[in-house]
FIVOBA-94611 format. One record per residue (C-alpha): residue in one letter; x, z, y. Coordinates in steps of 0.5 Angstrom, whole numbers, plus 500, padded with zeros to 3 digits. Layout:
aXZY
...
***
This chain:
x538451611
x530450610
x532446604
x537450601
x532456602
x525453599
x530451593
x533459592
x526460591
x524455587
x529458583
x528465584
x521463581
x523458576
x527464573
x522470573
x517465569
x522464565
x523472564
x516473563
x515468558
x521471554
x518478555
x511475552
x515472546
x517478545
x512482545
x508476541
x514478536
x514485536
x506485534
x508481528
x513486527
x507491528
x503487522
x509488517
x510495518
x503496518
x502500524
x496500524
x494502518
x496509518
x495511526
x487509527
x482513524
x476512521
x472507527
x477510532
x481506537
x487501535
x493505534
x490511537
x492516530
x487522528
x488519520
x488524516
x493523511
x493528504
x500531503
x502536497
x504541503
x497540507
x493534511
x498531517
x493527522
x497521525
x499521532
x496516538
x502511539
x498507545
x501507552
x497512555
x501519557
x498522551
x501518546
x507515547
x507512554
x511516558
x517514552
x524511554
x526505549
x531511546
x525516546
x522510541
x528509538
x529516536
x522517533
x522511530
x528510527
x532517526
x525521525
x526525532
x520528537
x520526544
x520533544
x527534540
x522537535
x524533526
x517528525
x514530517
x516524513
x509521512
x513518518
x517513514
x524514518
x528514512
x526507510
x525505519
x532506519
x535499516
x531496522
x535492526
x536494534
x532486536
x526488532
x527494535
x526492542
x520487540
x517493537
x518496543
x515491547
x509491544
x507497543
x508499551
x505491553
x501488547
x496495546
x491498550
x493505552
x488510549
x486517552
x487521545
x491528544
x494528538
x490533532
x495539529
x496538521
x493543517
x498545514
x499553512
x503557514
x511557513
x509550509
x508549518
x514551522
x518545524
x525546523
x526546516
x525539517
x531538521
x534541515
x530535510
x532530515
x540532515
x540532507
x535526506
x535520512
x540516512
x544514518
x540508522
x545502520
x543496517
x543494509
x550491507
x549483505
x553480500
x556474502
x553469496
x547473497
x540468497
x538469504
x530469502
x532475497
x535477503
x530477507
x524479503
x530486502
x530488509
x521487509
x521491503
x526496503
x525497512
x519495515
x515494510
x517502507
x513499501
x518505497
x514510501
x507508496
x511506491
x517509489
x517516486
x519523490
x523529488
x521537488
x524537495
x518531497
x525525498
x524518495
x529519489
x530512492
x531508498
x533502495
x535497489
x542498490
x540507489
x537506482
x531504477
x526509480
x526505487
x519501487
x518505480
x511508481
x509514485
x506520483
x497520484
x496520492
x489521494
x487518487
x491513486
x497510483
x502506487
x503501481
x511500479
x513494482
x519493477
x520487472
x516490466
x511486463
x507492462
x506496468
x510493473
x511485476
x514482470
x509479468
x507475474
x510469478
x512468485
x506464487
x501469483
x505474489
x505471495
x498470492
x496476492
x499479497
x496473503
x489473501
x488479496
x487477490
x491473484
x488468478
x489475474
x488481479
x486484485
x487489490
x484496491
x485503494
x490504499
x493497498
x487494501
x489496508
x496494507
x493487505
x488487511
x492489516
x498487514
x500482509
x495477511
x497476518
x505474514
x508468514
x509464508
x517464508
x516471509
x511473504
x516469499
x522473500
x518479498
x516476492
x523474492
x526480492
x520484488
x521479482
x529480482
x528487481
x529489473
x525492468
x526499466
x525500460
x530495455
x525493450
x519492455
x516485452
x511481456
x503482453
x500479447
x493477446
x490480441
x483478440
x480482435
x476487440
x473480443
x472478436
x468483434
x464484442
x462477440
x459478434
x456484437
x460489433
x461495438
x463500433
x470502437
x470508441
x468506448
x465499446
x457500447
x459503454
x463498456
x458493454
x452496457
x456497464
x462492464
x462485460
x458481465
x463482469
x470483466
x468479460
x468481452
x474477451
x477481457
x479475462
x474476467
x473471472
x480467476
x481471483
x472473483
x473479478
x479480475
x481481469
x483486465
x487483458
x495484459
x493488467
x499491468
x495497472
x491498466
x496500462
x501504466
x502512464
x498515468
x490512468
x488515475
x487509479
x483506474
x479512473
x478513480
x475506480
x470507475
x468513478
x468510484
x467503485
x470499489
x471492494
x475487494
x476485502
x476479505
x481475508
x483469512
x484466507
x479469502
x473470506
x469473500
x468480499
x465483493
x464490491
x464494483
x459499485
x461506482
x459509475
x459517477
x452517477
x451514470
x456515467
x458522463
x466525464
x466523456
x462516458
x468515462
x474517458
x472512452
x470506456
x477507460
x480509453
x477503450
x481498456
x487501455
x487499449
x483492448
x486485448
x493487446
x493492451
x498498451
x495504454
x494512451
x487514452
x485519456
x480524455
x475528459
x478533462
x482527466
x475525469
x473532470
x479533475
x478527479
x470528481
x469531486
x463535490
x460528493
x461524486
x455525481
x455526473
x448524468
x445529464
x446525458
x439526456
x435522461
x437515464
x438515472
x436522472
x442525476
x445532477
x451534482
x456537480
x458544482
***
């Protein structure tokens, strides 16, 4: 009886480390999963605690600030699986109350109930709670009152279902579909939306506009992510893609804007499998526009920079401020500085981003995997907005390039109060704007 007794409590105990070991797995899979959702890129503010919200996010209706969603009783601790599920997937409050849709539930909603239930896991036994009360939007009045939002989520979240596969599908495009088009929400950057703020797509099967561009957003453009050769994928191969999208960096581009955050908590943290079902899935989407050729070099701009010709609008400009780095013949330097010949960011419709980056600067993060970081310093204080309009013109339109060119009032709508101009008569003597 003894003997039997010490042997149920040996079982008894067997059995419970193995449900804590399967608990732990779980949560280890729900942090996983936390990365490629990129968690917590939107719900940690500025210096603030991990997944503790107060990030002010733009929005045309106002500033929405994320919500704490840590397990402490001002975030989500006292939430039920079906409290999180309901949030998470179908876009409703604990309290009952419709979620803004800068929460991706539209795109939540294709993922699968065991990545569910991790994602769970995590979020209440793999994160520390954090004591913070969540911040009302800045939002005005009626754009403020929340049930027309129920209203919103009846006409445009679809129902939470997982994506139908086909039979024969490729099981990595498969995948890299569920990443991309789920928890990755990647169509809510990079798909463009309605009047009534909707993505006009929330998959390939929807339609052309799915992953094919946004409207500017904080002044940025989410490029397309479509086959063309001009301003989408097309002219990029997989393993230029997995590339990118692990280390930040590619032979001919390099990560900027919000994208960086994505790249930095995010897509380093993915494995490869993964991170080669979304380039995948991404590379099978097609081009948009029918008579879309890849880029040709043309070097006559390289050739006349070389011979010290910089007669072409922008071309003194781009010399004095841009050629040690990007190079006169446009190819930069491979995953240092990228180039700028045939880069389809340079040549999208809208020139937002790559004027931002000129006023503004920017840094090229590290990563595991590339542990260099370096930085473009910002060109507002020494550049004009007519300086700035004809070397972001003369990009646009060099070494085979295809981009309109862009005027000054472009320039002058994207600074702002903290960003300065020259006064054009004196080198370094600067001025703010007003």
């Amino acid at each position: 009886m003894k003997a039997l007794v010490i042997a149920s409590l040996a079982l008894l105990g067997s059995a419970s480390l193995q449900a804590a070991e399967v608990d732990q797995a779980l949560v280890k899979q729900g942090e996983y999963l936390a990365r490629a959702g990129d968690c917590v890129a939107c719900h940690t503010a500025k210096d603030g605690k991990p997944f503790a919200g107060g990030l002010p996010m733009e929005t045309p209706i106002g500033v929405i600030y994320s919500t704490n969603i840590t397990p402490d009783k001002t975030g989500i601790g006292d939430y039920s699986f079906e409290d999180f599920d309901q949030a998470v997937r179908h876009g409703v409050a604990k309290n009952g109350s419709t979620l803004y849709p800068a929460m991706p539930f539209p795109s939540y909603a294709r993922v699968n109930d065991a990545d569910m239930q991790a994602l769970y896991a995590y979020f209440m036994h793999g994160v520390a709670p954090v004591v913070r009360d969540n911040q009302d939007s800045d939002i005005p009045w009626p754009l403020s009152m929340r049930w027309p939002l129920s209203i919103w989520r009846w006409m445009f979240a679809p129902s939470v279902a997982p994506a139908a596969v086909a039979a024969d599908s490729d099981p990595l495009i498969s995948r890299g579909a569920y990443l991309v088009e789920g928890l990755g929400h990647c169509g809510a950057c990079h798909t463009p939306r309605a009047l009534t703020m909707q993505e006009k797509a929330l998959s390939a099967s929807e339609g052309s506009a799915f992953l094919s561009g946004s409207a500017p957003l904080e002044g940025w453009i989410a490029k397309s992510l479509r086959g063309d050769h001009k301003d989408g994928l097309g002219s990029w191969s997989e393993e230029q893609l997995v590339q990118f999208l692990k280390t930040g960096r590619s032979d001919r581009s390099a990560v900027f804007g919000g994208m960086s955050d994505v790249v930095v908590h995010s897509m380093q943290y993915m494995n490869d499998q993964d991170l080669t079902a979304i380039a995948r899935y991404l590379k099978s989407l097609p081009a948009n526009d029918p008579a879309d050729q890849p880029h040709q070099y043309d070097k006559q701009v390289a050739d006349a920079l070389w011979k010290g010709d910089d007669s072409k609008p922008g071309a003194s400009v781009y010399i004095d401020n841009c050629a040690a780095c990007h190079r006169t013949d446009g190819h930069g330097y491979t995953r240092v500085f990228p180039a700028l010949a045939g880069n389809p960011v340079l040549q999208s419709e809208d020139a937002t981003s790559l004027i931002n980056i000129v006023l503004k600067g920017g840094t090229l993060p590290a990563t595991r995997s590339a542990p260099s970081t370096l930085t473009m310093p910002p060109f507002a204080w020494r550049l004009s907005d007519q300086e700035v309009a004809d070397v972001v013109s003369f990009i646009r339109s060099s070494w085979g390039n295809q981009g309109a060119p862009v005027k000054a009032a472009d320039v002058a709508g994207l600074r702002d109060g903290r960003l300065q101009s020259t006064s054009n008569d004196d080198l370094g003597n600067v001025i703010p704007r007003h």
